[in-house]
Each structure stands twice: as structure tokens, then as C-alpha cells.
N, CA and C atoms as an extended XYZ file, in Angstrom:
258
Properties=species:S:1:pos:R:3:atomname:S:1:resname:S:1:resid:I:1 pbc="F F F"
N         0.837       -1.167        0.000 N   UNK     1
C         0.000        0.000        0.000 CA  UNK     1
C         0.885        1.235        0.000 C   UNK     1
N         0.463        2.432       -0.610 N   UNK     2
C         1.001        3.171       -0.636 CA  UNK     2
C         0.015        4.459       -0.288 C   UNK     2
N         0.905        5.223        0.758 N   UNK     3
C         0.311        6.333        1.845 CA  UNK     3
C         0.868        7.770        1.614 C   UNK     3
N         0.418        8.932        1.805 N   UNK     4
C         1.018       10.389        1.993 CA  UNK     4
C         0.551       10.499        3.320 C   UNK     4
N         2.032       10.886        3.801 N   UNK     5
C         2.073       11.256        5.034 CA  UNK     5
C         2.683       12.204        5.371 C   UNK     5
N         1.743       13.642        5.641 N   UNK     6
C         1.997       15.213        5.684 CA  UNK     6
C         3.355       15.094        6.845 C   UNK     6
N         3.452       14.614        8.017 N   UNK     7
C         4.536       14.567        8.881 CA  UNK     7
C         6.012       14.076        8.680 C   UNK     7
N         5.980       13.846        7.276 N   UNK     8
C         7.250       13.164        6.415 CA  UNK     8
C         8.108       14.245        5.811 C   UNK     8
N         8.295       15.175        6.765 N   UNK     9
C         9.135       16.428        5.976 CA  UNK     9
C        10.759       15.889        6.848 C   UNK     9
N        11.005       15.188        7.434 N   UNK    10
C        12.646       15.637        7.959 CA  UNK    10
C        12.746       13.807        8.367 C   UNK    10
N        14.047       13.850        8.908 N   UNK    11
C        14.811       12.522        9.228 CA  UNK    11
C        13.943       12.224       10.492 C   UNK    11
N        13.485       13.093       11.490 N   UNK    12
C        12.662       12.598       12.569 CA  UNK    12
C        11.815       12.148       12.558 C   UNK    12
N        10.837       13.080       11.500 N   UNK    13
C         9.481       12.508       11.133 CA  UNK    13
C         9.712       11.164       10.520 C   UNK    13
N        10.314       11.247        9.604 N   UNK    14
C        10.563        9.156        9.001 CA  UNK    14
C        11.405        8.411        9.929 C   UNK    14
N        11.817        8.721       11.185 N   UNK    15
C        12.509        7.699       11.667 CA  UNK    15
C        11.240        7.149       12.781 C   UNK    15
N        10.583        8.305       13.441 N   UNK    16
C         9.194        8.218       14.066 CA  UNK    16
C         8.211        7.381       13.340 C   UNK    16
N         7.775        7.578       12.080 N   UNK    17
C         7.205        7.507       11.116 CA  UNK    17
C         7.225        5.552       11.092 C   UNK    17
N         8.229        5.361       10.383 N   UNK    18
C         9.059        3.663       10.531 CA  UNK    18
C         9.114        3.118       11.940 C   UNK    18
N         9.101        3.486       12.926 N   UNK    19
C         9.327        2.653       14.086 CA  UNK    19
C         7.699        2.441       14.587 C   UNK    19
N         6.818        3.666       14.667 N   UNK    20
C         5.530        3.399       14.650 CA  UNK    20
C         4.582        2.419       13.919 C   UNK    20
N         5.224        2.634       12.538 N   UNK    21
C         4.356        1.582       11.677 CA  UNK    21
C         4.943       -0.073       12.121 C   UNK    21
N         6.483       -0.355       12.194 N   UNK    22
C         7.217       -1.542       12.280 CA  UNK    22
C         6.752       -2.176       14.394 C   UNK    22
N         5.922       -1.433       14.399 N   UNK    23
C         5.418       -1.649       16.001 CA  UNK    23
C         3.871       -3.050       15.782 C   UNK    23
N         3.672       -2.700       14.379 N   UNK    24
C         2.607       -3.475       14.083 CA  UNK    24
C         3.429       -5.200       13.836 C   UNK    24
N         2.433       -5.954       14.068 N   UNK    25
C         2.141       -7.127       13.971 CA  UNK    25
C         2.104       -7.274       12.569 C   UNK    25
N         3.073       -8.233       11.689 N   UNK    26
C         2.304       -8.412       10.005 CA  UNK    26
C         3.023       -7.347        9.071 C   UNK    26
N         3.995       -6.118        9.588 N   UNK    27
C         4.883       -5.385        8.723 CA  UNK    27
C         5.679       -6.307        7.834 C   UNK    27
N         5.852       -6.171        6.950 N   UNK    28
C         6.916       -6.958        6.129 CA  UNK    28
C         8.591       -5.625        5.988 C   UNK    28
N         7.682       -4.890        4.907 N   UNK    29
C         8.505       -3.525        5.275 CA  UNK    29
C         7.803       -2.204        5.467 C   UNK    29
N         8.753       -1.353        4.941 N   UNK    30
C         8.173        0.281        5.349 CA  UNK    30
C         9.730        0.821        4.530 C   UNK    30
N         8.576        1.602        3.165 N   UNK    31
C         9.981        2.706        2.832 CA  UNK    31
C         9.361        3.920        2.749 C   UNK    31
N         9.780        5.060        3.279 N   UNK    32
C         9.272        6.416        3.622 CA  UNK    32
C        10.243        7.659        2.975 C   UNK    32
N         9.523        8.490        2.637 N   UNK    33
C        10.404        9.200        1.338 CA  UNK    33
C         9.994       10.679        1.895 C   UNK    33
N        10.536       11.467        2.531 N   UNK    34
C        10.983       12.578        2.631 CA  UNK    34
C        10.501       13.645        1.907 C   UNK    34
N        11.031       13.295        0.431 N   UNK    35
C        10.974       14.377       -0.649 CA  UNK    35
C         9.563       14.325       -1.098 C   UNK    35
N         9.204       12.870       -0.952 N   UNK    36
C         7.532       12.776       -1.710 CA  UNK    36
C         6.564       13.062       -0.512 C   UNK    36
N         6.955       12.489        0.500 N   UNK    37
C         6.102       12.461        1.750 CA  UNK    37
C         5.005       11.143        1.504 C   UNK    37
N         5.756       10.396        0.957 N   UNK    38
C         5.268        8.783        0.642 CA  UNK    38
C         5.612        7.484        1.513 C   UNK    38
N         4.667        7.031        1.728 N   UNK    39
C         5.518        5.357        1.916 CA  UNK    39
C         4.768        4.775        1.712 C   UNK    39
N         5.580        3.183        1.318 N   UNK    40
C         5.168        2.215        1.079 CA  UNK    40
C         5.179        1.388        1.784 C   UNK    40
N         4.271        0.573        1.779 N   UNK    41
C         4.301       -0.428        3.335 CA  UNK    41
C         3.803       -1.657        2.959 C   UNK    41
N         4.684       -2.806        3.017 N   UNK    42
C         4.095       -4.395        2.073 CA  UNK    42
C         3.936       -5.119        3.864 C   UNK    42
N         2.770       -5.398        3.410 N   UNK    43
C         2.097       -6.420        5.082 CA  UNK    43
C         1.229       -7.621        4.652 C   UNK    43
N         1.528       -8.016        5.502 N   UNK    44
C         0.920       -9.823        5.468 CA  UNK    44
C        -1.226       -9.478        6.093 C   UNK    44
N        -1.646       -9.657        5.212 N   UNK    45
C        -2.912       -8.945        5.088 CA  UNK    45
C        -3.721      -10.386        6.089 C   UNK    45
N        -2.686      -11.748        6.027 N   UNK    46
C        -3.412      -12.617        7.206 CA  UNK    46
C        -3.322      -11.984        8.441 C   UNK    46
N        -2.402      -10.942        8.952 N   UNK    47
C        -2.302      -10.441        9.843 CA  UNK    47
C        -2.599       -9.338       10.554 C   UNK    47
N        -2.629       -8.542        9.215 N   UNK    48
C        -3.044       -6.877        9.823 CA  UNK    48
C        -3.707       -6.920        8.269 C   UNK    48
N        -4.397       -5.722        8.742 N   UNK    49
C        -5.512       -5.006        7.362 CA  UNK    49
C        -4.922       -3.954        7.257 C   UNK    49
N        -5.486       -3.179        5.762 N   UNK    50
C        -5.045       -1.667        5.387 CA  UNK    50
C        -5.251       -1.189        6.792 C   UNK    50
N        -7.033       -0.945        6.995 N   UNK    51
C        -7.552       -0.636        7.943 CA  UNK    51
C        -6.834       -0.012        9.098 C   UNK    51
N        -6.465       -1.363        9.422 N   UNK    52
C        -5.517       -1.348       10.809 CA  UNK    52
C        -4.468       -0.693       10.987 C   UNK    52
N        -3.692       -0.791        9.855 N   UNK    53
C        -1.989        0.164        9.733 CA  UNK    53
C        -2.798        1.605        9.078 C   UNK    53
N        -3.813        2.038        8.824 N   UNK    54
C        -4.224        3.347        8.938 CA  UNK    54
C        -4.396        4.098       10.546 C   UNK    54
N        -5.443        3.182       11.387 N   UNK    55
C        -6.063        3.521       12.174 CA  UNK    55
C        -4.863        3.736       13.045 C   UNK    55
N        -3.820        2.735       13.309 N   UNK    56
C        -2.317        2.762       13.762 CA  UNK    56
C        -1.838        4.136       13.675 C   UNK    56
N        -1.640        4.108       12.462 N   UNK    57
C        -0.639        5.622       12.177 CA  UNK    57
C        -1.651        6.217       12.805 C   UNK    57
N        -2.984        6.998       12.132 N   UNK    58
C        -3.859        7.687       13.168 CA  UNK    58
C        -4.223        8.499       14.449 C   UNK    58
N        -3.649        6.920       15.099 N   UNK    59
C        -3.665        7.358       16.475 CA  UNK    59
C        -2.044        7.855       16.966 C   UNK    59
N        -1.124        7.726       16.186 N   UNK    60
C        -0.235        8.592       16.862 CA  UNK    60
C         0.009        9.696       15.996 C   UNK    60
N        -0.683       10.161       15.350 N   UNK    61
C        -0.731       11.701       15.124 CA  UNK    61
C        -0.880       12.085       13.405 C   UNK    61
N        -0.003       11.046       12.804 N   UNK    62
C         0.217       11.134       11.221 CA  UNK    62
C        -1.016       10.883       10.748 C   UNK    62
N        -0.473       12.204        9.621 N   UNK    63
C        -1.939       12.841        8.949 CA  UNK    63
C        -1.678       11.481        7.187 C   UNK    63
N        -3.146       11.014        6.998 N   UNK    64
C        -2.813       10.029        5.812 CA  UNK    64
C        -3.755       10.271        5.248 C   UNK    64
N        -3.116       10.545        3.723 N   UNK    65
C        -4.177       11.288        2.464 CA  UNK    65
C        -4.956       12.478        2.938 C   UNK    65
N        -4.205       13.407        3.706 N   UNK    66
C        -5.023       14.146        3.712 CA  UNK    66
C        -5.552       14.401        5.135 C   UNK    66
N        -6.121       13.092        5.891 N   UNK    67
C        -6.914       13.187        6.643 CA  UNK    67
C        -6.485       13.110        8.392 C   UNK    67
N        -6.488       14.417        8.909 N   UNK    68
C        -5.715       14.176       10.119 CA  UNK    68
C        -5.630       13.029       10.954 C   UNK    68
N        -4.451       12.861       12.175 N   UNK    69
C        -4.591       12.236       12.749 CA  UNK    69
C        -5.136       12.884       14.023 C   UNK    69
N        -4.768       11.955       15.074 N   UNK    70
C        -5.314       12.362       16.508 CA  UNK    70
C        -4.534       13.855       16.902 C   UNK    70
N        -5.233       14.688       17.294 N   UNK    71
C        -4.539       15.761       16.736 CA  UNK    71
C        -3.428       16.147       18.827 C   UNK    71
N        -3.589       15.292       19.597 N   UNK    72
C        -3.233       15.334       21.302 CA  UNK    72
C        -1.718       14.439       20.645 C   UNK    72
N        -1.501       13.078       19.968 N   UNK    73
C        -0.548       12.758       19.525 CA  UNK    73
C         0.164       13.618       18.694 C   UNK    73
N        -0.419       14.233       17.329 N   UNK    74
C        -0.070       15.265       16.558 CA  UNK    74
C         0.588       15.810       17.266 C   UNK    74
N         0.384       16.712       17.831 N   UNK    75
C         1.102       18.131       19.130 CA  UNK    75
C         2.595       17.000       19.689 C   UNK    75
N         2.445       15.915       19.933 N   UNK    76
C         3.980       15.333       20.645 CA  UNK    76
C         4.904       15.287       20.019 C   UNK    76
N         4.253       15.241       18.309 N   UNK    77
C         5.650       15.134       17.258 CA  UNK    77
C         6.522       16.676       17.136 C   UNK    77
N         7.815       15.709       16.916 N   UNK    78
C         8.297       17.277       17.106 CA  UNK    78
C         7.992       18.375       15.444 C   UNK    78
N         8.034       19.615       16.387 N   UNK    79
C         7.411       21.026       16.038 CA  UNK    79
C         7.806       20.560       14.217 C   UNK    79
N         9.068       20.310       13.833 N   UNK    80
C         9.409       20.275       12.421 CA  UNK    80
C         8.429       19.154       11.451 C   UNK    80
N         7.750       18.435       12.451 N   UNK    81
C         6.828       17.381       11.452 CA  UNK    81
C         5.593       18.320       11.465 C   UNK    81
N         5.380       19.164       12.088 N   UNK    82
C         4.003       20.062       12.092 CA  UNK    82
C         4.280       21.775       11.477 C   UNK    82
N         5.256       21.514       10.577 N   UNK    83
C         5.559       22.808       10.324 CA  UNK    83
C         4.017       23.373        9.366 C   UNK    83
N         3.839       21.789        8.710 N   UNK    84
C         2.896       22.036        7.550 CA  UNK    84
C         1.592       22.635        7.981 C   UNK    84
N         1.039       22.511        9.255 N   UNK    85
C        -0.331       22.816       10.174 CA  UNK    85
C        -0.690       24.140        9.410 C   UNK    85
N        -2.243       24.048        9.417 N   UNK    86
C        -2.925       25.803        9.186 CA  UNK    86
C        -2.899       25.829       10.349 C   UNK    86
């Protein structure tokens, strides 16, 4: 699957970014791109659902396609992954 994730501007945000998602059950990998504010994420779908590695990211703050996350997690990432905020 492949995700935009507004909090993907610097080395923190993707190192945050990768350790959050690789916390799941069923990751195979995770490649996260900086410049695009992309990743790709190949998972064992007997194990975890899209669903699930959405609702995941979600709840710790990362905004996907668009659509915010929890915005109390949001606020913990540091200030440079939220530069993008209105």
C-alpha cells in the first residue's frame, strides 16, 4: 500500500514515522520518502488489514491522504513534522 504522510518532511518525522508503523504485527517492510512524503508499506494482510496500519498511524498523530490524525498525539511530534499545520 502506498500512503502520503503530511509529517514526512525531515529525518525525525521518518525515523518516528518507521518505528511506529514496524510496532505493528504483520509489517513486512516500510519505505518512507521525505521528498515525496510517501511510503510504502508491504504487510501480510493474514495479519493486519489496510484498515488497521491506517487507524495505527492515526492514532499517533500522522496525517494520511489528507486526513488528520489524533490531533493530542499530533502536538507530541516534534514542532518540524508540524511545520505544515494551518
Amino acid at each position: 500500500m502506498e500512503l502520503n504522510i503530511s509529517e514526512l518532511v525531515c529525518a525525525d518525522g521518518q525515523r518516528i514515522f518507521e518505528g511506529r508503523i514496524l510496532d505493528l504485527e504483520g509489517i513486512k517492510s516500510v519505505t518512507a520518502n521525505i521528498q515525496t512524503q510517501k511510503a510504502q508499506i508491504k504487510y501480510r494482510d493474514q495479519q493486519v488489514s489496510a484498515q488497521q496500519i491506517e487507524t495505527h498511524l492515526s492514532d499517533y498523530g500522522f496525517t494520511i491522504d489528507g486526513v488528520p490524525g489524533n490531533n493530542i498525539a499530533r502536538n507530541r511530534l516534534p514542532s518540524c513534522c508540524r511545520a505544515g499545520e494551518q
